[in-house]
C-alpha positions in Angstrom: 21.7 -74.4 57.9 24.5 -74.3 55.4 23.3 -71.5 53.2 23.2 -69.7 56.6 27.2 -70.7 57.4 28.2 -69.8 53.2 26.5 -66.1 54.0 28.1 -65.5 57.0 31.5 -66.8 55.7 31.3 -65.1 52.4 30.5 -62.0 54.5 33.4 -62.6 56.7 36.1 -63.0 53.5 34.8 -60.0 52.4 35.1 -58.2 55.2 38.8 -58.6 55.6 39.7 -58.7 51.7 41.7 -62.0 52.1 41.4 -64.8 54.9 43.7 -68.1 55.1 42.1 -71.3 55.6 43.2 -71.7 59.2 41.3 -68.4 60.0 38.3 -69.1 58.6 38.4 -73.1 60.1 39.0 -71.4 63.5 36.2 -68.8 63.2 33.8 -71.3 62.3 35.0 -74.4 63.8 34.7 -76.7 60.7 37.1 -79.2 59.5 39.5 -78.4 56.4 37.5 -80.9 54.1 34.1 -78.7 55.1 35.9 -75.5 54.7 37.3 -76.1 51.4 34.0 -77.6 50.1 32.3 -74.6 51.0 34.8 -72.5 49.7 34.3 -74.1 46.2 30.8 -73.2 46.6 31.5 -69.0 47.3 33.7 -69.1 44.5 31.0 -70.1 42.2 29.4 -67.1 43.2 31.8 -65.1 42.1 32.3 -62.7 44.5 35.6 -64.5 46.0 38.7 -66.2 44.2 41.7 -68.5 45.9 45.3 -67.3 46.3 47.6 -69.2 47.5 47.2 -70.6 51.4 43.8 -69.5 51.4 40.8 -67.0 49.9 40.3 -62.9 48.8 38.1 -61.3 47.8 37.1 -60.1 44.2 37.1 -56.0 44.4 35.4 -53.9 42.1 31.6 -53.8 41.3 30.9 -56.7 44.2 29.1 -55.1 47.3 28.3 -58.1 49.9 25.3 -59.6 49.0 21.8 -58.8 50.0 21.5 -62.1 52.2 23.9 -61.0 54.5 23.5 -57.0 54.5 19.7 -57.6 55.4 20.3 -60.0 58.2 22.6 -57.5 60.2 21.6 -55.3 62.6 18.1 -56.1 62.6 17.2 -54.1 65.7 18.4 -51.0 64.2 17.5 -51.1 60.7 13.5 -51.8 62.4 14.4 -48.2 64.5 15.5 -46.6 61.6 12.3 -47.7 59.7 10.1 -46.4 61.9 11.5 -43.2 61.9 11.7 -42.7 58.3 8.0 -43.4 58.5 7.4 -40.1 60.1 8.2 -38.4 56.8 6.0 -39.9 54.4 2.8 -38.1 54.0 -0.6 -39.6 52.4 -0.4 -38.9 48.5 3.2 -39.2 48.2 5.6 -40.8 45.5 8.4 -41.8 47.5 11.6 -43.9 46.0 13.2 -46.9 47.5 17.0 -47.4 46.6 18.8 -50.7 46.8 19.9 -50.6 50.4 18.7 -53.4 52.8 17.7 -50.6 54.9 15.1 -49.4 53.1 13.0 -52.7 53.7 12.5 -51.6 57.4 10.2 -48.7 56.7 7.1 -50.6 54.3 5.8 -52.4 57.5 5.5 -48.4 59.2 3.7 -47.4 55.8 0.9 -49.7 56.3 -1.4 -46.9 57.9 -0.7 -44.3 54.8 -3.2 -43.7 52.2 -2.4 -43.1 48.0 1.1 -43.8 48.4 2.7 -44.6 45.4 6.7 -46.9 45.5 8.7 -46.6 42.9 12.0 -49.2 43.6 14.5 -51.1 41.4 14.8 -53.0 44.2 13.7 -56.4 44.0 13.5 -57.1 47.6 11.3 -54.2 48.6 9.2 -54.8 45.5 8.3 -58.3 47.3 7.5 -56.4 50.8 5.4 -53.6 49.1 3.0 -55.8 47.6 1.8 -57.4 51.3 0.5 -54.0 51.7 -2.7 -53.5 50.1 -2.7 -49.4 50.8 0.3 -49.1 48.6 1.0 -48.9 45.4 4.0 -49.7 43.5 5.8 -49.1 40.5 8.5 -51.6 39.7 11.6 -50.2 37.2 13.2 -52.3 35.0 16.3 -53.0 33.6 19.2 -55.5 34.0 18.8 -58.2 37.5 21.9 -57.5 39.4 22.1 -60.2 42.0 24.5 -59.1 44.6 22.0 -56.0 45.2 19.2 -57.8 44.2 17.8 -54.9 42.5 17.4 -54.2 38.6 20.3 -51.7 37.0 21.4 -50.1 33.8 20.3 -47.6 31.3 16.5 -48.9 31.2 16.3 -48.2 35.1 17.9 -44.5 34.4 15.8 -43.7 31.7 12.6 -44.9 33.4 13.7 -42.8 36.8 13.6 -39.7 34.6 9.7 -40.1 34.3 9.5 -39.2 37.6 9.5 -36.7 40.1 9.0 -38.0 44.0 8.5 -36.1 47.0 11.1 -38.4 49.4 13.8 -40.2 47.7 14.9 -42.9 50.8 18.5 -43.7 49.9 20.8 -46.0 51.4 25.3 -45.7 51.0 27.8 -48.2 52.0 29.5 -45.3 53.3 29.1 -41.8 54.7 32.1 -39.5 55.3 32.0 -35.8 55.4 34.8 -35.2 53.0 33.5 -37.8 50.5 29.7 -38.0 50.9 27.2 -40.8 50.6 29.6 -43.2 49.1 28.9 -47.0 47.1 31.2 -50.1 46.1 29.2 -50.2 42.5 29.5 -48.0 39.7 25.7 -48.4 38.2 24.3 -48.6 41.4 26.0 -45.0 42.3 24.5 -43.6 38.9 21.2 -44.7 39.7 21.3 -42.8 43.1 22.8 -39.8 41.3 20.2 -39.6 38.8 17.2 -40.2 41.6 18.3 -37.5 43.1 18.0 -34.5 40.4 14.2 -35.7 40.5 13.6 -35.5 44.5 12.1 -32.3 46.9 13.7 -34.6 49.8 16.5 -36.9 50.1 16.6 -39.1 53.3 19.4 -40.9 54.2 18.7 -43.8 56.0 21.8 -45.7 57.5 22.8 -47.4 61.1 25.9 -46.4 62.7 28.4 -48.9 60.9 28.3 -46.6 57.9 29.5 -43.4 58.9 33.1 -42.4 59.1 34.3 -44.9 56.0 34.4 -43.9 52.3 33.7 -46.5 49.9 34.8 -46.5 46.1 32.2 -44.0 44.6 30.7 -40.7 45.7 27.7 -40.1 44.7 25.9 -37.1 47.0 27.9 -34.5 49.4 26.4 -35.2 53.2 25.6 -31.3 53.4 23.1 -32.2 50.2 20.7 -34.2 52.3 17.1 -33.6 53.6 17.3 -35.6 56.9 19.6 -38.4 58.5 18.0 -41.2 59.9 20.3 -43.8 62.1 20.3 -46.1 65.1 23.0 -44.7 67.2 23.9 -40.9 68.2 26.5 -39.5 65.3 29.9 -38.3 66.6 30.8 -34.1 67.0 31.9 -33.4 63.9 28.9 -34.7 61.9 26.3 -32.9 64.1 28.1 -30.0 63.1 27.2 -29.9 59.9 23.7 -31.2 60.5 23.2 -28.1 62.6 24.8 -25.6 59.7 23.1 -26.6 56.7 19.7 -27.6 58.6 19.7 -31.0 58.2 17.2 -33.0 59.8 18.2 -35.6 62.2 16.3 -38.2 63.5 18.2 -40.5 66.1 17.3 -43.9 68.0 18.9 -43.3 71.0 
């Protein structure tokens, strides 16, 4: 489908911050017409712009947009759900951030009793509600598109309301030195201010994640509750799971 193709090569510009039109016609094996039609449409979007010879991408405030950051790694974002299930108790308030990854645990929640979701994210409010058993309270705010969740000082304000027993937060990168990391300025407060309100803070990320800083730090690593992730961490961060008692939970 072609909304499938304008994901996946929206995703790939972004990926490698520019791109000429002979690498993205040879990565997709479209003609030059095709490519510079769809290309048109991407830039509508707003999260590209042309240079000359080809295509780069907009930086800033633009994290790759939910279509695509769902679709990836499906396999291990499922795994990580299900383990993040394992720490949500009957009774609890638990918060859902705007990572794609938090979607995977709601379908392990299904057997949980007076739990209450509190998200700004628009996409998990969607899955919550095909669970009957759960409850959820929706934040508002501003629509941000690219994260498809709701943003701004409404969202803060209302977060303050509430104290939750598990925050479940999502980065677009972890690194020792810099912490739980994100591309998007109000996105990063919101995590920031979730946190001061949370007994627990469980990180939920698959391997691609770790070992990259992105533009804003938001919480130190040695901060967290629990890791949860698809594939076995490297050395260095298993050290300092081990010091500071860090639960770590681990697919393989």
């Amino acid at each position: 489908m072609r909304l499938d193709r304008l994901n996946e090569m929206e995703a790939f510009i972004l990926q490698k911050g520019t791109a000429s039109l002979e690498e993205i016609r040879e990565s997709f094996g479209m003609s030059t017409n095709t490519i510079r039609r769809d290309i048109n449409e991407l830039i509508r979007r707003g999260h590209i712009r042309k240079v000359y010879g080809g295509v780069t991408a907009i930086t800033g405030e633009n994290p790759l947009p939910i279509s695509y950051r769902s679709s990836r790694n499906r396999e291990g974002k499922a795994a990580i759900g299900r383990l993040a299930a394992e720490f949500v108790r009957d009774g609890d308030m638990i918060f859902l951030d705007s990572g794609s990854t938090v979607l995977s645990l709601l379908p392990h929640l299904k057997e949980r009793q007076d739990v209450t979701i509190v998200t700004h994210n628009l996409s998990a409010m969607a899955e919550t509600v095909k669970y009957p058993n759960l409850r959820l309270i929706a934040l508002g705010g501003m629509y941000s598109a690219p994260t498809s969740s709701f943003v701004g000082i409404t969202t803060e304000t209302e977060l303050t309301r509430y104290n939750f027993s598990t925050v479940f937060i999502a980065a677009t990168g972890v690194s020792l030195e810099k912490g739980l990391t994100n591309t998007t300025f109000v996105e990063a407060e919101i995590k920031r201010k979730v946190v001061e309100n949370a007994d627990r803070v469980v990180l939920l990320a698959d391997h691609s994640k770790f070992g990259y800083a992105s533009t804003i730090s938001f919480l130190p690593f040695e901060e967290l509750y629990a890791v949860v992730t698809d594939r076995p961490l490297a050395k260095e961060y298993l050290d300092v799971i081990e010091k500071h008692n860090i639960i770590y939970k681990c697919n393989s």
